[in-house]
Each structure stands twice: as structure tokens, then as C-alpha cells.
C-alpha positions in Angstrom: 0.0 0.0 0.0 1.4 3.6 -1.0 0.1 6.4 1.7 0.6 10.0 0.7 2.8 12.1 3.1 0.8 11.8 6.5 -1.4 9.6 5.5 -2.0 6.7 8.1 -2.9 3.1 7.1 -6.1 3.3 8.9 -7.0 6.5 6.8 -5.6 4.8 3.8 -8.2 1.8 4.4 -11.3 4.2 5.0 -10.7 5.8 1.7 -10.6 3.0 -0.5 -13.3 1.5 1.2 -15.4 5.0 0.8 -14.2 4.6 -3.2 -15.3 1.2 -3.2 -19.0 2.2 -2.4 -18.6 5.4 -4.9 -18.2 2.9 -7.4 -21.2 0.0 -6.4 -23.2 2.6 -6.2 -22.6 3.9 -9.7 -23.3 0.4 -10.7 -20.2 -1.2 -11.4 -19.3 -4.4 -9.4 -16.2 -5.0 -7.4 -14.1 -8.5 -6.9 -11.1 -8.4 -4.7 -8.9 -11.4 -3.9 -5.2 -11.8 -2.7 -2.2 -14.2 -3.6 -4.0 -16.7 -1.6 -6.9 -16.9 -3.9 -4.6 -16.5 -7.3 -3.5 -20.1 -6.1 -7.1 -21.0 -6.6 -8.4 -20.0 -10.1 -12.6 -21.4 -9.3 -12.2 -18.8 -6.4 -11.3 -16.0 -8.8 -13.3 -17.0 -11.0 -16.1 -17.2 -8.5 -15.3 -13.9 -7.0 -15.8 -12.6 -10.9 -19.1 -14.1 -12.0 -20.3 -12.7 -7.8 -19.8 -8.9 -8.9 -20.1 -9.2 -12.6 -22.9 -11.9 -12.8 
């Protein structure tokens, strides 16, 4: 994660979060997943087909 001078993680966190919404509610979906699910393709996959349907 990059924070901007002064930035704390915790701020960091709430922001994305807060740009996360602005873009649901705009009516795009939104997958995440980590390294952990990259090891497991059906869980991206799954993840995927969840917020793009």
C-alpha cells in the first residue's frame, strides 16, 4: 500500500473503502482477492461471476 505524506494506514483503508462504495453505487461491481486466492483459479473465477454476474 502507498500512503501519501501523513497519511495513516487506517486513513488509507477508509478511503478506499469509501471509493469502493462510490463505485457500487454507480453500478459497477467490485471482486477483490489476494495471492492466496490466485492459487485458486474457481475462487477468482467465483469472485468474478459474484460482482459481474
Amino acid at each position: 500500500m502507498h500512503l501519501r505524506p501523513g497519511q495513516t494506514t487506517e486513513q488509507a483503508v477508509i478511503e478506499e473503502k469509501l471509493r469502493e462504495d462510490r463505485i457500487r453505487t454507480a453500478g459497477y461491481g467490485v471482486a477483490r482477492w489476494g495471492w492466496r486466492e490466485l492459487s485458486t483459479p474457481e475462487e477468482v473465477v467465483r469472485r468474478l461471476r459474484c460482482a459481474f454476474g
